[in-house]
N, C-alpha and C positions, 0 to 999 in steps of 0.2 A: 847479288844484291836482291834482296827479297823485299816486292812491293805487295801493300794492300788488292789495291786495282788488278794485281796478275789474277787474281780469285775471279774479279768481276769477269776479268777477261775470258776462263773457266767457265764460268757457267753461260757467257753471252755464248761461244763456240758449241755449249750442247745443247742450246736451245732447237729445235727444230722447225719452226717458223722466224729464223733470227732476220735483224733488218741489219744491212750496210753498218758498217762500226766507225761514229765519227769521234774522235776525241778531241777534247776540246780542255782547256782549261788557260791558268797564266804562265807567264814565259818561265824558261829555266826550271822545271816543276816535274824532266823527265817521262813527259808524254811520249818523246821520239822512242827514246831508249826501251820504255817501257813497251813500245809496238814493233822495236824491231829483236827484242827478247823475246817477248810471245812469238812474234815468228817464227823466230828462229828454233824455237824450244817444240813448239805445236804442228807446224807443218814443213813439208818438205822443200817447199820453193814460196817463195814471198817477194811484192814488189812494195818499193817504196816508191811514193812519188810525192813529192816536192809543190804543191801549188802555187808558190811564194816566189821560188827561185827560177821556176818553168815560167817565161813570160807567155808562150803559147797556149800552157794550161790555164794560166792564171786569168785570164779570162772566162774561163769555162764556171768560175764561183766569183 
């Protein structure tokens, strides 16, 4: 499946001063999918983490 955002995602990874990557947007809209694609496509080891589901994390935002 080919998204717009994979491009953005492209050019934030060659940036060379890049900041932390938050994605943000409404539910159901393929944010997850679309971050764990780049992952998966871009590097060789990737973590996902859940802020929502982690009740330990979930404090931390």
């Amino acid at each position: 499946m080919y998204r717009n955002e994979f491009e953005d995602l492209l050019t934030w990874k060659t940036k060379k001063n890049r900041k932390p990557m938050i994605i943000r947007g409404a539910r159901q809209v393929g944010k997850t999918w679309l971050m764990k694609a780049f992952g998966k496509q871009e590097y060789a080891q990737t973590a996902y983490v859940n802020f929502e589901s982690n009740k330990l994390l979930k404090g931390v935002f």
